[in-house]
C-alpha positions in Angstrom: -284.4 143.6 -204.4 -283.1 147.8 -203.8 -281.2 147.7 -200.9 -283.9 149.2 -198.0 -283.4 151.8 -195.3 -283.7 150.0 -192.0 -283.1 152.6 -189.2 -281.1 155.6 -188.2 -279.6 156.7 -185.2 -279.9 160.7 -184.1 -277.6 161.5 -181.6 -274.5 163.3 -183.1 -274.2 167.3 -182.7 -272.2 167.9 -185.7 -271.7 166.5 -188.8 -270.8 162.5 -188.9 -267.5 161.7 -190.2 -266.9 157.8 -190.1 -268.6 154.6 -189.5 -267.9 150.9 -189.1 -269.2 147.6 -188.0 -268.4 145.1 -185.1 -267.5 142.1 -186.4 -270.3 140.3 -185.2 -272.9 143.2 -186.3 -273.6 143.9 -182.9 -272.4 147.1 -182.7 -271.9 150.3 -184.8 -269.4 153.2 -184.2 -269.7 156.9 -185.6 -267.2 159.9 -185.2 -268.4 163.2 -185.5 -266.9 167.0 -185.7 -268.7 167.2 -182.4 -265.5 165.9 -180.6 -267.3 162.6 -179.5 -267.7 158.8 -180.1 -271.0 157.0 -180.4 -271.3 153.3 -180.3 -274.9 152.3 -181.2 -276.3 148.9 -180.2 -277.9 147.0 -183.2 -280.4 145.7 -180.6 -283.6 147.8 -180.4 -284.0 149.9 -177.4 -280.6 149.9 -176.2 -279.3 152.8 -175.7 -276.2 154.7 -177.3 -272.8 155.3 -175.5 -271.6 158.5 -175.7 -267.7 158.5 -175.4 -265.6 161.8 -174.3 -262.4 162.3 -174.5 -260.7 164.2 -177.8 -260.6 167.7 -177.3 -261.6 168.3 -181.2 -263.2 166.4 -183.8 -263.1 162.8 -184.4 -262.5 162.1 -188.1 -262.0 158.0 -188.3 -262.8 155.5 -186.3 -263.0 151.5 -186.9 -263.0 148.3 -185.4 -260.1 145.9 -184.3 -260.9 142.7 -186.4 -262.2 141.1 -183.2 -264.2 143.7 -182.4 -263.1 144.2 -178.9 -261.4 147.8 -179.2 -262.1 150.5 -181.1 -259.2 153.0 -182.8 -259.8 156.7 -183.3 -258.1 159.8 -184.3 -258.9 163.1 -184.3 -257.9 167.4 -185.1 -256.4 167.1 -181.6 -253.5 164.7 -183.5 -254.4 162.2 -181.2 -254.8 158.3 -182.0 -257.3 156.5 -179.0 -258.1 153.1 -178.1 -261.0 152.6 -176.4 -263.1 149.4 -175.4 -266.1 149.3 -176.5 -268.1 149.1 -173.2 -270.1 151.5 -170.9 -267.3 152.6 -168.9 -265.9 154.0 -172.6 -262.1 153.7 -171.1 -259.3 154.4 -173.4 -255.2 154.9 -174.0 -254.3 157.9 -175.5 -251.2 158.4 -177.9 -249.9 161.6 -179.8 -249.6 160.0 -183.0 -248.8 162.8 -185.5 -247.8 166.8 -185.3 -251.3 167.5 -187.4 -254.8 166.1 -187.5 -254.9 162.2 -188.0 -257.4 161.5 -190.6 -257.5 157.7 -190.8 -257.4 154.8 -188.9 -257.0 151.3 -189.8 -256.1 147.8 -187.7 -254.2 145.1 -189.8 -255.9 142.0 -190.7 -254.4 140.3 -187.8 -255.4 143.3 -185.5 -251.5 143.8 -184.5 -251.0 146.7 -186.2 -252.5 150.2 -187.0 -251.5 152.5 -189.4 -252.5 156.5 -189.3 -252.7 159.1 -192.0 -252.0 162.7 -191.0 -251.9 166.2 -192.6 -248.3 166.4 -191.2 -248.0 164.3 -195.0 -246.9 160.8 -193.1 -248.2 157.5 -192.8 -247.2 156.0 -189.7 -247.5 152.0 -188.3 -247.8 151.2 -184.6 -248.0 148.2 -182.7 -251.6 148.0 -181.0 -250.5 146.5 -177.5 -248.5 148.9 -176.8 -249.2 151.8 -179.0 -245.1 151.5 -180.2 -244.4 153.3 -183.4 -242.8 151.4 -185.8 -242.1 153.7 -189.0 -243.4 156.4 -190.9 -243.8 156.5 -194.3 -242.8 160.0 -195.8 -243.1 160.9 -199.6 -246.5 162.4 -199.8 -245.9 166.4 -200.5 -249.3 167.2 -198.8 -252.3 165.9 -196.2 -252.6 162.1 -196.3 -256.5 161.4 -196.3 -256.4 158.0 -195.6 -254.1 154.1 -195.3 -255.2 151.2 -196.1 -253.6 147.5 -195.0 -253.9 145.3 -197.8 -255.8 141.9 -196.4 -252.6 140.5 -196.4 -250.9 143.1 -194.5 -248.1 143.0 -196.7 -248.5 146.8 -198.5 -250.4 149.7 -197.3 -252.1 151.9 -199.8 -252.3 155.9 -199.0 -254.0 158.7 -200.5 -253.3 162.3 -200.4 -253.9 165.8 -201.5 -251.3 165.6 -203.8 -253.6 163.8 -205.9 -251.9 160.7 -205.3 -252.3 157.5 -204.6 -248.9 155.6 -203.3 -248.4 151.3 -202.7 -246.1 150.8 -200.1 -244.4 147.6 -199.4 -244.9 147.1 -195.6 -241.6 145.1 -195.0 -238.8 147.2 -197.2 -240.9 150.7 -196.5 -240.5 151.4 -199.5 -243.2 153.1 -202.1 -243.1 150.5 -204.6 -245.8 152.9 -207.2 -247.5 156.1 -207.0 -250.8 156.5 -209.0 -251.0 159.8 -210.3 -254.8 159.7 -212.3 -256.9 161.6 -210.3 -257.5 165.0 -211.4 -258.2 166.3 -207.7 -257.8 165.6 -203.6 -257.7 161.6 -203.2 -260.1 161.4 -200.1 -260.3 157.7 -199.7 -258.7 154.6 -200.7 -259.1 150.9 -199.8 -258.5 147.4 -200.9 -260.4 145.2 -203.4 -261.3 141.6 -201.0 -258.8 139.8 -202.9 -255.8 142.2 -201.8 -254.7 142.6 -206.1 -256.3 145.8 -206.8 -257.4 149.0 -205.2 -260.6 151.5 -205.6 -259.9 155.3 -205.1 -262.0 158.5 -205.3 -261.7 161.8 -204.5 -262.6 165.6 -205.2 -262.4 165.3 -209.2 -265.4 163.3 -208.7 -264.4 160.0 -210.1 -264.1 156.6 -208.5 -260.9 154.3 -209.9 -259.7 150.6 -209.6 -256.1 150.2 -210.2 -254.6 146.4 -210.4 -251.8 146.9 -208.1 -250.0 143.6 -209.7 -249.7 145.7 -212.7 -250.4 148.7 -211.9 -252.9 149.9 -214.5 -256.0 150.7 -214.3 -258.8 148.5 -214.4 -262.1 150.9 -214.6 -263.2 154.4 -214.3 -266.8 155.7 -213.0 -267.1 159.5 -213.5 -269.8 160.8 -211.6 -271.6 164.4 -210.8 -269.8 165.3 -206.9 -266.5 165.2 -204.4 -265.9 161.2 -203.8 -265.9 161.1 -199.6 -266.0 157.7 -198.9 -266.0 154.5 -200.4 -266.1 150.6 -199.5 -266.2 147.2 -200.8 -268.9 144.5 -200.5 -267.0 141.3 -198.6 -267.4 139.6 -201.9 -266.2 142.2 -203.9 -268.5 142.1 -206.8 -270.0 146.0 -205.9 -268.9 148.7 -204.7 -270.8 151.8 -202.4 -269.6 155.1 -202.4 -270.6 158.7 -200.6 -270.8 161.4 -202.0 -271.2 165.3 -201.4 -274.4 165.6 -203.4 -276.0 163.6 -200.6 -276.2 160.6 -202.5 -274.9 157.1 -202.1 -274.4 155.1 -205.6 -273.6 151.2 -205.5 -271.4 150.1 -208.6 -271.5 146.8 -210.1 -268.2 146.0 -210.9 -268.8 142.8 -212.6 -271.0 144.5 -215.1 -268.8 147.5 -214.7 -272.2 149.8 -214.1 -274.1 151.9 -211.5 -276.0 150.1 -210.2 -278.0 152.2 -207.8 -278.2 155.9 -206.6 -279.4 156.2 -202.7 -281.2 159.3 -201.3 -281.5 159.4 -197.5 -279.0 162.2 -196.1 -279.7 166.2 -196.1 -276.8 167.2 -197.5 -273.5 166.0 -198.0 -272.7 161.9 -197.5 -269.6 162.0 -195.6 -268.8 158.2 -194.9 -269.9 154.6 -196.1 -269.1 151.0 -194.5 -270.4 147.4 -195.6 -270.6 145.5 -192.5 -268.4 142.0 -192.2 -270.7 140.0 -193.8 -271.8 142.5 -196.5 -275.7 142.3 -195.5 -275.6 145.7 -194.3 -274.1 149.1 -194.8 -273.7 151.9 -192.9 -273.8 155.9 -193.8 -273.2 159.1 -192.1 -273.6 162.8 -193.1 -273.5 166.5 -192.2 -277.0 166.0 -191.6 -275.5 164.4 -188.4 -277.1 161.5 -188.7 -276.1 157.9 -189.0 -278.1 155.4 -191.4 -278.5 151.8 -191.5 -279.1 150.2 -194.9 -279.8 146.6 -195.8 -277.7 145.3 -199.2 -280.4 143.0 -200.3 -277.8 141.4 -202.9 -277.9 138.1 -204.1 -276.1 135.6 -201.5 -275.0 133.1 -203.7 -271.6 135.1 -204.6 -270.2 131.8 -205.2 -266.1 131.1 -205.1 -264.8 131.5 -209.0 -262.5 133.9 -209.8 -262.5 134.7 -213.8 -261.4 137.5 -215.8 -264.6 139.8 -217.2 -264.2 142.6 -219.9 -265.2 145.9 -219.3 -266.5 148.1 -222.4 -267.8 151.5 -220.8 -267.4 153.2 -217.7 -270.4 154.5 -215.9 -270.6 157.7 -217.3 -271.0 155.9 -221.0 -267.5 157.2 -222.3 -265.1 154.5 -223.5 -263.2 152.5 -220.1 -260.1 150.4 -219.8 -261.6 147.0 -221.7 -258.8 145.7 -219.3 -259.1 142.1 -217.7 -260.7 142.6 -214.3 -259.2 139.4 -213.0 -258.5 141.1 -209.7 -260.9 138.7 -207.8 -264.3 139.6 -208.7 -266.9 136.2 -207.9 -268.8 135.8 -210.4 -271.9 133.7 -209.5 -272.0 130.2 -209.8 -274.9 127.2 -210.0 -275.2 125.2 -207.2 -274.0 121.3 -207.7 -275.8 118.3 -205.6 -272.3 117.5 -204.0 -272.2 120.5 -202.2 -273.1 119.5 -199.0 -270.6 117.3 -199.0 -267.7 118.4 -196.6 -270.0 120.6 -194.5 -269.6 119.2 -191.1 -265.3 120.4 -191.5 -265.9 123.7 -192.3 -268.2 123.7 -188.9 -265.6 122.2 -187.3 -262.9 124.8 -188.7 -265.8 127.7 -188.1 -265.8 127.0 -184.8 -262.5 126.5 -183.8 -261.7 130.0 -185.6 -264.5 131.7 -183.7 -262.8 130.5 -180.1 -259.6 131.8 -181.5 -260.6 134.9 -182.5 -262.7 135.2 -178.9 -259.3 134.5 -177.3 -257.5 137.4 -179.0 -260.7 139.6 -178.7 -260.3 138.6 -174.8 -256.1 139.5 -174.9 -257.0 142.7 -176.5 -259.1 144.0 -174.1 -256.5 142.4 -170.8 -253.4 144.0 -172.9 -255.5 147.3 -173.5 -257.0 147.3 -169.9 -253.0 147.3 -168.5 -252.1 149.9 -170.8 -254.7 151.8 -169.5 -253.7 151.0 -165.9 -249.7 152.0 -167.2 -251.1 155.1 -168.2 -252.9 156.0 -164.7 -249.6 155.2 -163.0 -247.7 157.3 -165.0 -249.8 159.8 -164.1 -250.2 159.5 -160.6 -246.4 159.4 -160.8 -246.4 162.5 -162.5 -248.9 163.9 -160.0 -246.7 162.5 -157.0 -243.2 164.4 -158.4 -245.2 167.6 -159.0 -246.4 167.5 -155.1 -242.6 166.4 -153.7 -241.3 169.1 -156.0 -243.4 171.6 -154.4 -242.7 170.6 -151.1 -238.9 170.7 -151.9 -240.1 174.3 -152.7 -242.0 175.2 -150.0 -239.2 173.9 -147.4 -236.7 175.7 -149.2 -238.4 178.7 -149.3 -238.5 178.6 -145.3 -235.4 177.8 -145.0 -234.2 181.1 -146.7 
């Protein structure tokens, strides 16, 4: 079945720059050139919140993994951290000397890492919005930095037409892929954290293995690359582009699969949700679409190596192994069933866990946010005594 449109959310007043899911699909979050956050409710009839408070355009958002805080960064070179609630309350950190272009929390939602066009990469801690290091050998804007699942590299793509693998621990770029013919706008990680899809202005989407650091397939297509994202079982791929279209590759089959039309103009972002049963678009149309993947669920768990003959554009590709961690599908055996109640068991016990943290992030956020208050009532309080000091002073002359 095509993957269906199933709503879309008007509220933007500018064009629509990012999206992601809540964990739980409950929740949706946009940024927009209009300077503002919008967190839309998955529920019908519930309204929008608006949030205020970077002075110019919003170009990332996403997420933590527990999806109690949202991260943003904006042309004001500010990095935010909001909680996702009707009060819309938030820290506030200069993170880079230029625009910040992408956000992204680590797997374990302890660390962030920024992209600027000040040409660094920087990692923070998220409790308290520490910096940690910068990583500096791009020679032009960084579009966007990826954690690997693991959260052991970080990936980063730039106008330089690069795309560089850092190791996380040493700092260290470890390889720079130098294919693309153009602007790398976005980069991310394949699921299985060994290879790495890129696209960019040259109009072409590539997977790289980054355990050998080759490359594994090729799609030309016909506009600017904005945005890209894997399905959770990373079997396909969706990507946006600037002819207002969004394709979905098989990369099992190593194929287009589909071309979507929904957005006036240019296709500025794309996200799969957690669970990969929905995807998210925005555009410059300002608005922000829901789709439903109607993919096959039964990814099963096999990882096997597949040949590739053709990219999409029906020139030669690779032929490379794409062993990277690609599912393909599997028949169901009678003993299936077998160990169900465990994984329950485990299920469950990881859903309190991850409530707990979700619940810490939001206590260690909301003191931050307090710090910050008394820091500037402090601030307020020194300016007033100051003056004072002045106005005393003055008199006494």
């Amino acid at each position: 079945e095509d993957p269906t449109l199933e709503r879309h959310f008007k509220g933007h007043r500018d064009a629509v720059t990012s999206v992601d899911f809540s964990r739980a699909k409950k929740q949706l979050v946009s940024g927009s050139m209009d300077s503002c956050l919008m967190i839309w409710s998955m529920k019908p009839q519930m309204r929008a919140y608006r949030f205020l408070g970077h002075k110019d355009a919003v170009l990332c958002v996403q997420f933590s993994p527990s999806g109690h805080l949202v991260a943003s960064g904006s042309r004001d070179k500010t990095v935010r951290l909001w909680i996702p609630s009707v009060k819309g309350e938030s820290t506030v950190f200069k993170a880079h000397t230029a625009t910040v272009r992408s956000v992204h929390f680590s797997s374990d939602g302890q660390s962030l890492v920024t992209a600027s066009d000040d040409k660094t990469v920087k990692v923070w801690t998220v409790h308290r919005q520490k910096f940690l290091f910068s990583l500096n050998q791009h020679i032009n804007w960084v579009r966007c930095a990826r954690f690997s699942p693991d959260g052991r590299l970080i990936v980063s793509s730039s106008d330089d037409k690069t795309v560089k693998l850092w190791d996380k621990t040493s700092r260290e770029c470890i390889h720079s892929f130098c294919e693309h013919g153009g602007f790398v706008n976005h980069v991310d990680f394949h699921p299985s954290g060994n290879c790495i899809a890129a696209g960019g202005t040259d109009s072409t989407v590539k997977l790289w293995d980054v355990r050998m650091n080759r490359l594994l397939q090729h799609y030309q297509g016909n506009s600017v690359v904005n945005s890209l994202s894997f399905h959770p079982s990373g079997n396909y791929l969706v990507t946006a582009s600037s002819d207002s279209t969004l394709k979905i590759l098989d990369l099992l089959e190593g194929r287009l699969l589909y071309t979507l039309h929904g957005h006036q103009g240019p296709a500025t972002c794309v996200a799969f949700s957690r669970d990969g049963d929905l995807f998210a678009s925005g555009g410059s149309d300002e608005q922000v679409m829901v789709w439903k993947t109607n993919f096959d669920a039964d990814y099963g768990d096999a990882v096997k190596p597949q040949k590739y003959g053709c990219s999409v554009d029906g020139t030669h590709g690779t032929g490379s192994e794409m062993d990277c961690g690609i599912h393909h599908k599997k028949t169901k055996t009678q003993d299936s069933g077998r160990t169900q109640e465990q994984p329950e068991e485990e299920t469950s016990l990881a859903s309190t866990l991850e409530n707990i943290m979700g619940q810490l992030d939001v206590l260690t956020q909301t003191v931050s946010i307090l710090e910050q208050r008394l820091t500037l009532t402090e601030d307020k309080l020194k300016e007033c005594l100051e003056t004072q000091q002045k106005i005393i002073q003055n008199k006494t002359n």
